[in-house]
C-alpha positions in Angstrom: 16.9 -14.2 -2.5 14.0 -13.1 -4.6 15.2 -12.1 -8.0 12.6 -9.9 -10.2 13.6 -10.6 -14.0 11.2 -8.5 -16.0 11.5 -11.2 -18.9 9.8 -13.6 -17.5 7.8 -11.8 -15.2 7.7 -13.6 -11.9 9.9 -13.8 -8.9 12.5 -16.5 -9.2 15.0 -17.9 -6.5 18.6 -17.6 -7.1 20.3 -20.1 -5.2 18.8 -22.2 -2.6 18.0 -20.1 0.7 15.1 -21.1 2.4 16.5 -21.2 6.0 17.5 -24.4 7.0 20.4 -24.6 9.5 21.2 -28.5 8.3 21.3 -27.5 4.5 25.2 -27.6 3.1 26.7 -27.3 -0.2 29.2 -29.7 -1.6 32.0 -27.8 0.7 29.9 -28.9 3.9 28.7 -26.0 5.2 25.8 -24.7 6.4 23.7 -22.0 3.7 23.4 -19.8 6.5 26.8 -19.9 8.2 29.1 -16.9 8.5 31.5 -18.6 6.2 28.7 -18.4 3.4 27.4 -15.0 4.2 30.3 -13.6 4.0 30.9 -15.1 0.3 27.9 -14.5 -0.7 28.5 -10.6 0.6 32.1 -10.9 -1.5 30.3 -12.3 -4.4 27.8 -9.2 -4.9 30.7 -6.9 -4.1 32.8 -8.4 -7.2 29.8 -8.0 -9.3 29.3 -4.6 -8.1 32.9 -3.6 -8.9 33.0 -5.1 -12.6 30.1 -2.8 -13.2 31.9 0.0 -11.6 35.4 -0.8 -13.7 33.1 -1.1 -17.0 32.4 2.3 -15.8 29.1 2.8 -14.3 28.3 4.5 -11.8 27.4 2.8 -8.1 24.7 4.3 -5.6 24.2 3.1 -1.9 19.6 3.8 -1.8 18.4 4.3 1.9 14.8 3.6 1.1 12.9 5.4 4.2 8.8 4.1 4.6 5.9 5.9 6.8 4.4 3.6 9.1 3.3 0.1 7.2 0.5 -2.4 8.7 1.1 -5.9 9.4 3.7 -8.1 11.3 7.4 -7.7 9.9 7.2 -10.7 7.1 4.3 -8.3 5.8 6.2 -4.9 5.7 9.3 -6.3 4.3 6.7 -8.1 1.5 5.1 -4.2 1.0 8.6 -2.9 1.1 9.8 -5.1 -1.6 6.9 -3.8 -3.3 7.7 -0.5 -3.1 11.0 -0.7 -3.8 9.8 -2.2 -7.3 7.9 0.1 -7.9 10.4 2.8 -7.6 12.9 0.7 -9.8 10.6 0.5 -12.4 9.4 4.4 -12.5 13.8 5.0 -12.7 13.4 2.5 -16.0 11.0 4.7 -17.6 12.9 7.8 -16.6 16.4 6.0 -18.3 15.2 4.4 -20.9 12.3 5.5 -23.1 11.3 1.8 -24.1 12.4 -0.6 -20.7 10.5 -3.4 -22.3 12.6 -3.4 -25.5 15.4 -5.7 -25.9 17.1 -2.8 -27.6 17.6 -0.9 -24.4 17.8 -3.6 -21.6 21.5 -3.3 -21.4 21.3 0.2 -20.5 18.7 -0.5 -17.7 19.7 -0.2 -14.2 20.4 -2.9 -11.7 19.8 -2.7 -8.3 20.0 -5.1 -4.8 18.2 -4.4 -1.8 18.0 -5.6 1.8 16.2 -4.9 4.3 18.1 -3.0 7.4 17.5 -1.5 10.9 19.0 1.1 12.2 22.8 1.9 13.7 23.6 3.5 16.9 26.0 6.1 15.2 26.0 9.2 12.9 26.1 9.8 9.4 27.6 13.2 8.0 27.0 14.1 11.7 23.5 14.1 11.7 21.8 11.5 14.3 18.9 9.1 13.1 15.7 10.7 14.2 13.1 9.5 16.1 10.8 8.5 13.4 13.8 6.5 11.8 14.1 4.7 14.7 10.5 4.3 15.7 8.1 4.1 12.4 8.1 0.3 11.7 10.6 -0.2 14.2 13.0 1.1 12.1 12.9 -1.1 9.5 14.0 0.1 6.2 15.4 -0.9 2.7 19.2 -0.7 2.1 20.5 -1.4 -1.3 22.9 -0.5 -4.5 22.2 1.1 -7.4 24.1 0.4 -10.8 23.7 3.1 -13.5 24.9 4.5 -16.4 24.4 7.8 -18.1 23.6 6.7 -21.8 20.3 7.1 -21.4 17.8 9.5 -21.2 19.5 10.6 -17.3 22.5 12.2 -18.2 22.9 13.5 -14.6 24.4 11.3 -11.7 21.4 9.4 -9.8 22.4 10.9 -6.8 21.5 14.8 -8.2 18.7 13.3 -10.5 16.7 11.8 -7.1 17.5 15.4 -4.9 16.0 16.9 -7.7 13.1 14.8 -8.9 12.6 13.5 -5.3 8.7 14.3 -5.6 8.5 12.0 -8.9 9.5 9.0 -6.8 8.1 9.3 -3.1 4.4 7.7 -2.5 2.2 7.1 0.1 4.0 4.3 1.3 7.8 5.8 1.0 9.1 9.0 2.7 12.1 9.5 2.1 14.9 8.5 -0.6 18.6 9.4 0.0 21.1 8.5 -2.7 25.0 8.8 -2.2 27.3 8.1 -5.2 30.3 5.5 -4.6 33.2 6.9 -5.2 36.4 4.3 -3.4 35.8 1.5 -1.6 32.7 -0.6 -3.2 33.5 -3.4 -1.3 33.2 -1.7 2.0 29.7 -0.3 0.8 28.7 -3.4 -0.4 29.5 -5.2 3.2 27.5 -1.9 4.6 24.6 -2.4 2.6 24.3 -5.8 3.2 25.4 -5.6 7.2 22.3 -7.5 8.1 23.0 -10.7 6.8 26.3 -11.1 9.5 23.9 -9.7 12.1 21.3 -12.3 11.8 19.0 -9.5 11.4 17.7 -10.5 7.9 18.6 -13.2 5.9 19.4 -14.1 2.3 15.5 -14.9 1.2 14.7 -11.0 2.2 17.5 -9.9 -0.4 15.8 -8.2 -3.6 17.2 -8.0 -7.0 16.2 -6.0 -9.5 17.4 -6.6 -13.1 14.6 -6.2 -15.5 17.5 -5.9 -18.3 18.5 -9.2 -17.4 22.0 -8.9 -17.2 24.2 -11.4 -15.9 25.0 -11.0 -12.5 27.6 -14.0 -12.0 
């Protein structure tokens, strides 16, 4: 899981996840079984609903990319990249100082996956054929934790319809932002579906928490 701490400036691992089948914890299971997935999917989801009862607000991000180069180690690499990027440009827009201790506890956190797509609708519109095509439809899924005593006094969800242009680039082509409103648990399984599919794993997770608050 690569954690980006804007503190100290580098990536960082939280929690050992580098892919071994034989590795265990003290409870004797493996790091990649479906018994640690899904507590490792419960654990996000309890830190995701202490935000939400402190009351911020929660966002499920589909991060949408036009066709990137490279085999699919290398596009999830540029889309973690991205996916920075567009975290920190959200810090600048919240915050007027995101380097200052003074305002870190008002920065957003976010936690991103990788996903592909589902054969099923969404508000009853089907995937298109450049969702499922353009890197093979491979795309970020993640959560969003914000609050509104910042400079973005409007929900992220109508801030990103409306400043959409400010945070698209070459490399991203579409942002869609829905507000949780019941069930963050659910969402949280959602967003982080891949894991229990075997699709991704925990090393392609991506946190963003350049305020550097605690997470456990």
């Amino acid at each position: 899981m690569r954690n980006w701490n804007r503190k100290c400036g580098i990536y960082g691992q939280m929690g050992k996840y580098d892919g071994s089948q034989n590795d265990s914890n003290s409870d004797g299971y493996s790091f990649n079984s479906t018994k640690h997935l899904k507590l490792l999917i419960q654990g996000h989801a309890q830190w995701i609903k202490r935000y939400l009862d402190d009351g911020w607000d929660g966002y499920l991000v589909t991060v949408m990319f036009n066709y990137l180069p490279g085999k699919r180690e290398t596009k999830i690499m540029q889309m973690h990249q991205e996916v920075t990027r567009l975290y920190g440009r959200l810090t600048t827009r919240m915050v007027r100082k995101p380097r200052s201790p003074k305002w870190a506890p008002l920065l957003p956190v976010g936690i991103f996956i990788p996903d592909l797509p589902v054969p099923k609708t969404r508000k009853g519109l089907k995937s298109t054929i450049a969702d499922v095509s353009i890197n093979d439809g491979l795309h970020m899924h993640g959560i969003v934790l914000g609050n509104r005593l910042g400079r973005v006094r409007a929900s992220l969800d109508q801030h990103f319809e409306e400043k959409a242009g400010q945070y698209l680039s070459r490399k991203i082509r579409h942002i869609d932002v829905q507000r949780i409103t019941h069930e963050p648990a659910y969402v949280t399984e959602y967003a982080l579906k891949g894991l229990l599919k075997r699709t991704v794993t925990p090393d392609d997770i991506l946190v963003l928490n350049w305020g550097g608050m605690r997470l456990d």
